[in-house]
C-alpha positions in Angstrom: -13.3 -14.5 -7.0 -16.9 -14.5 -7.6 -18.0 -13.9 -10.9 -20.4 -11.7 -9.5 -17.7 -9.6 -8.0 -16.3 -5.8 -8.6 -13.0 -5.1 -9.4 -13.6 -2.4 -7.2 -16.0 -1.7 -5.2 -18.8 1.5 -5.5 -19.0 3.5 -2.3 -22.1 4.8 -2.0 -24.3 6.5 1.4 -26.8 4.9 2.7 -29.5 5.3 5.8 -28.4 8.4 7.7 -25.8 9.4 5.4 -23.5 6.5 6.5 -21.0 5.2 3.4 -21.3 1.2 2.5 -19.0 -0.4 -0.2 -20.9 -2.2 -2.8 -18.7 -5.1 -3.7 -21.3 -7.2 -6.3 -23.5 -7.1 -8.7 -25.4 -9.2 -5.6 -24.9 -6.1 -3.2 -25.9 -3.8 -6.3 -28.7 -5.8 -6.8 -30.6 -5.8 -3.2 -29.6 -2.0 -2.9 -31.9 -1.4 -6.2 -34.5 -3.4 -4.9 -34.7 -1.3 -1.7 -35.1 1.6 -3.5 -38.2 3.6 -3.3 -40.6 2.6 -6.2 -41.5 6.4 -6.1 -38.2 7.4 -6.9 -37.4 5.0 -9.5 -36.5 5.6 -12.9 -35.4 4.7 -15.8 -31.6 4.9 -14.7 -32.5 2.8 -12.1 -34.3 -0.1 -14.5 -31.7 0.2 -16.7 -28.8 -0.5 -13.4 -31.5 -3.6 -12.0 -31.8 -5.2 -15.2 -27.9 -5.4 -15.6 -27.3 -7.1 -12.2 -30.0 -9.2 -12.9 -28.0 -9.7 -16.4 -24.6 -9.8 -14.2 -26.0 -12.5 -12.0 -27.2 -15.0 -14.8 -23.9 -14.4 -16.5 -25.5 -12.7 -19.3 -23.1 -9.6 -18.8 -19.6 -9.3 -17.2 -19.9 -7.8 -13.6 -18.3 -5.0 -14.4 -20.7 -3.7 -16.9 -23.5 -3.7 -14.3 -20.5 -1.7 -11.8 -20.7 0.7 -14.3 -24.2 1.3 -14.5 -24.8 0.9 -10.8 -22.1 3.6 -10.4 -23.9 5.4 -12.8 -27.4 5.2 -10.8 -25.8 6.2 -7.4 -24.4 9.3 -9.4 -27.3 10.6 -10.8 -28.9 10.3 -7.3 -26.1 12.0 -5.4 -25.4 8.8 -3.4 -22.0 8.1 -4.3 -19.3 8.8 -1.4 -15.9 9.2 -1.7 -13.9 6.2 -1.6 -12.4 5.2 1.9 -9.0 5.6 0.6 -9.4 9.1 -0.9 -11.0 9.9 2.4 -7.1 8.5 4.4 -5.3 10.5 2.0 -7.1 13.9 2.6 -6.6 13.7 6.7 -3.1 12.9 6.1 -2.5 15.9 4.0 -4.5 17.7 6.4 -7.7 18.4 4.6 -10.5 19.5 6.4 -14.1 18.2 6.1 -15.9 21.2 4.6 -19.7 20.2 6.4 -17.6 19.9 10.0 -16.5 23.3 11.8 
């Protein structure tokens, strides 16, 4: 494994709404940098300077997940997790935004 890698990847939405796994401080990384510069804050410096950290080594790869994870929270972009999503339709759940 990379030492870049997540234990476990952060599912976040991206685009139209669609979810995308972020598996690396790498995948973190480039998400950050996408971001708006209009909408960026200090969450978000604080999340790009640890992946930057993450990538040189500087940091363990899961401290950056952790503050990556905490960026997509704080801007409502984390999704639920693809397994959580099987579970619910097995048990019958029904999406609350579909009719």
């Amino acid at each position: 494994m990379k030492p870049d890698m997540f234990r476990h990847p952060v599912s976040i939405f991206v685009g139209l709404g669609f979810p995308a796994e972020v598996r690396s401080a790498m995948d973190a990384y480039r998400h950050l940098v996408e971001w708006p510069t209009s909408l960026r804050d200090a969450v978000h410096s604080v999340a790009l300077q640890a992946c930057r950290a993450a990538l040189r080594g500087e940091i363990e790869a899961e401290t950056a997940r952790g503050l990556f994870a905490a960026f997509a929270e704080k801007h409502d972009l984390l999704a639920p997790e693809s397994n959580v999503i099987a579970a619910s339709r097995l048990r019958g759940d029904r999406d609350p935004h579909v009719r």
